[in-house]
Backbone bond lengths (Angstrom), bond angles and torsions (degrees), N, CA, C in turn:
res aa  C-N    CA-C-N  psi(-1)  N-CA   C-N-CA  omega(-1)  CA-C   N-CA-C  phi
1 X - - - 1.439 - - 1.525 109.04 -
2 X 1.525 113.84 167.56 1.389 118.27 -179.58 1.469 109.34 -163.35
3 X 0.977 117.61 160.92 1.951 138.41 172.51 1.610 82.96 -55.83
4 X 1.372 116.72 133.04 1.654 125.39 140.38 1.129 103.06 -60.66
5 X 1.431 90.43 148.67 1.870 102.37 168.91 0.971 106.81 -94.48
6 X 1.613 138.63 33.12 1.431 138.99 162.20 1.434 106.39 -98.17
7 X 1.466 126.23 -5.02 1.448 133.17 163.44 1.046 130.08 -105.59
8 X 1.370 121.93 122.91 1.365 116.45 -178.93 1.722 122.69 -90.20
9 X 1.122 123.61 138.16 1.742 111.97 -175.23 2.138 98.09 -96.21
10 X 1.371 104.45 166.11 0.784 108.11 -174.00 1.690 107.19 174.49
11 X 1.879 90.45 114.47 1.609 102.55 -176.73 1.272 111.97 -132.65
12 X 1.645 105.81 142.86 1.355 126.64 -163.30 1.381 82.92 -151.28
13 X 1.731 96.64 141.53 1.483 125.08 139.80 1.632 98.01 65.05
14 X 1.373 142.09 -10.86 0.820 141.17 153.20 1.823 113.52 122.94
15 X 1.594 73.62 36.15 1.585 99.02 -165.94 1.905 99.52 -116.61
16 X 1.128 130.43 135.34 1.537 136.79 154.28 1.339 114.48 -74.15
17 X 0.899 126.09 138.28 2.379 135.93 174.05 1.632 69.47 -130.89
18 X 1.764 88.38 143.31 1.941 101.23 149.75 1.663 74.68 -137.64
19 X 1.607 104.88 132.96 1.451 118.74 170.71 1.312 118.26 -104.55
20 X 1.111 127.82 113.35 1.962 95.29 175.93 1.261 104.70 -85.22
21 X 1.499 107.46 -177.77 1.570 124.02 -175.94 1.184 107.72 -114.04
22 X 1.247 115.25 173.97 1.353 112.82 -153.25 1.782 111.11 -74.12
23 X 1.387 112.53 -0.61 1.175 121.92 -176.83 1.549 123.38 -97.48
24 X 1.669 103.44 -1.64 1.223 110.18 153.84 1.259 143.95 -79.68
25 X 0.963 132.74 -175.66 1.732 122.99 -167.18 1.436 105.46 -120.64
26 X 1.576 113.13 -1.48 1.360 108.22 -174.11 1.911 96.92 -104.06
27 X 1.089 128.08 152.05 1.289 121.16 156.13 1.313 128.35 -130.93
28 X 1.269 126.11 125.56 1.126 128.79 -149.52 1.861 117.80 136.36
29 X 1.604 118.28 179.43 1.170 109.82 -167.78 1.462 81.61 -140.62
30 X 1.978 88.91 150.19 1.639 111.51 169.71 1.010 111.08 -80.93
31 X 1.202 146.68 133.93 1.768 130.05 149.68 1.525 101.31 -122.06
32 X 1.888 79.06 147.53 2.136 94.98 -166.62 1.518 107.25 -167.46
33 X 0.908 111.64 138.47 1.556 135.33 177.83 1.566 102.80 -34.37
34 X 1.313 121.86 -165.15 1.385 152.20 175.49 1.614 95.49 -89.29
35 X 0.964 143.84 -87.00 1.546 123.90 -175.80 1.743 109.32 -38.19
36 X 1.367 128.83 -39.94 1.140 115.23 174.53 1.792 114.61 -54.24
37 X 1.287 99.44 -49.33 2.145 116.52 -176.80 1.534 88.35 -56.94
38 X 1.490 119.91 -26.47 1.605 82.01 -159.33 2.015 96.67 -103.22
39 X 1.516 138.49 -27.78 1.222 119.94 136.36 1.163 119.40 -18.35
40 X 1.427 129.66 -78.86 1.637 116.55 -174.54 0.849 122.75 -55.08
41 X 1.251 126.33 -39.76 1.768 118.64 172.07 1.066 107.18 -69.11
42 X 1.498 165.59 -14.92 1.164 154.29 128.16 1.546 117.47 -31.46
43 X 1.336 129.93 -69.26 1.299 132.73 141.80 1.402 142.56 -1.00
44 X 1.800 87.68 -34.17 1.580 105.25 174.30 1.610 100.07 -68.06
45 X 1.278 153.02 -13.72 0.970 151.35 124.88 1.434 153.90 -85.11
46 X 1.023 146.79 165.77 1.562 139.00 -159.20 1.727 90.18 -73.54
47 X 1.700 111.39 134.81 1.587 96.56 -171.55 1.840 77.03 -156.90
48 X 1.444 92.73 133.85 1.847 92.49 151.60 1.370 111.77 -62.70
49 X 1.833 108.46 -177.57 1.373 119.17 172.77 1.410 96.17 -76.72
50 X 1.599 109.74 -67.83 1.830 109.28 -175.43 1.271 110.87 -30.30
51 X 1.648 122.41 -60.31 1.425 115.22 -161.61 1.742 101.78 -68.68
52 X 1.236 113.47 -8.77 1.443 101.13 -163.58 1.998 95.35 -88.77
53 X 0.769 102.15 -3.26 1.812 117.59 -157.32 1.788 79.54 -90.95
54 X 1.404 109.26 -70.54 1.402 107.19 -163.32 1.552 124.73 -66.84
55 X 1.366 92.31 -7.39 1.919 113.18 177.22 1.614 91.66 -71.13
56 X 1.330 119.26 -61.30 1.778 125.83 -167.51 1.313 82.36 -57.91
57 X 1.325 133.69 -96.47 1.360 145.96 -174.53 1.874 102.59 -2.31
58 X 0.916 127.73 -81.15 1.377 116.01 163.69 1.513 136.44 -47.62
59 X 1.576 115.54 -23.42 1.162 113.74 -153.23 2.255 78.53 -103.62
60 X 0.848 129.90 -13.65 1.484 129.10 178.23 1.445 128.40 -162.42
61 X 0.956 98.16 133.03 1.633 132.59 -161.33 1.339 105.44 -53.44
62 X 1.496 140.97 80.67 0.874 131.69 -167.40 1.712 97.32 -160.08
63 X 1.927 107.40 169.06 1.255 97.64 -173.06 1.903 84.19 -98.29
64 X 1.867 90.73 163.06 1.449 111.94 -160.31 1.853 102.49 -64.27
65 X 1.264 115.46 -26.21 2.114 115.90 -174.56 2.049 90.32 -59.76
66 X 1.168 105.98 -31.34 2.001 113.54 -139.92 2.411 71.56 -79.31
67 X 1.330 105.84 -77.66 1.224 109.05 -169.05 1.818 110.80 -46.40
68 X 1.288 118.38 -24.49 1.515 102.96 -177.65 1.547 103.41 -90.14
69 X 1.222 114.14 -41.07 1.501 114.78 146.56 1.525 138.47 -14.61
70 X 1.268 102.61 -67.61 1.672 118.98 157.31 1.426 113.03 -51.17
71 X 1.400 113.23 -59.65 1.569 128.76 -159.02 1.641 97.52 -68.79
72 X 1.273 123.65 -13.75 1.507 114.84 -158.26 1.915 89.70 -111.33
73 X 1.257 104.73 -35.41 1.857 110.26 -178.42 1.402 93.35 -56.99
74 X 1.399 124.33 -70.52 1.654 126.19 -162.92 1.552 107.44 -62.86
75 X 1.612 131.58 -37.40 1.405 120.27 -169.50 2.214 88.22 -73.89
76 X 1.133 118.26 -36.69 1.580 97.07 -172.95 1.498 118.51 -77.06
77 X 1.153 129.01 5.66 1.463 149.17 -165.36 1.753 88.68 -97.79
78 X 1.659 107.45 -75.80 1.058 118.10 171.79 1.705 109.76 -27.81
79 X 1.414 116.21 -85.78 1.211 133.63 -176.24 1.663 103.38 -26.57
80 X 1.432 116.12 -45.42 1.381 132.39 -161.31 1.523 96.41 -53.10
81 X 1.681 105.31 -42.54 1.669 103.28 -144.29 1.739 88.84 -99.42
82 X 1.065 119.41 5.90 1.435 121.38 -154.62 1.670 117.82 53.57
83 X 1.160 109.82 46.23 1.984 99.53 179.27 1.895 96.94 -109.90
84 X 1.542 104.72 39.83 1.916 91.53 179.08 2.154 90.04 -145.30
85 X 1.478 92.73 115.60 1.066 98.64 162.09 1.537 132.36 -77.09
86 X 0.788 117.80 139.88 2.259 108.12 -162.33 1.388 82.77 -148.14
């Protein structure tokens, strides 16, 4: 799976935006924490779910139910708006 390129990411201040462009079908903006910024930036490339699980899993200190947890809320959000190519 991957970020459509009909969304743009965009982090400030310690804040996540996913914007789409006008060529998306969703309209409107995501807003999401630092575990959200750091899914999408993974995303920015072709990534399984597992590998994307074990990327968080390293990148923060957390027990493994809490990160697949996270990882599974943001890919169906995603999925929701259509911004995940599979």
């Amino acid at each position: 799976m991957k970020l459509n390129k009909n969304f743009i990411l965009h982090v400030a201040e310690g804040e996540t935006l996913l914007v789409p462009t006008g060529d998306a079908e969703f309209s409107g903006i995501i807003r999401g924490n630092a575990t959200l910024g750091a899914v999408l930036e993974l995303l920015r490339e072709e990534i399984t779910e597992e590998k994307l699980i074990a990327s968080m899993k390293v990148k923060f200190d957390a027990p493994l139910e809490t990160i697949e947890a996270d990882v599974e809320r943001a890919l169906a959000v995603l999925r929701k708006v259509g911004a995940l190519d599979e």
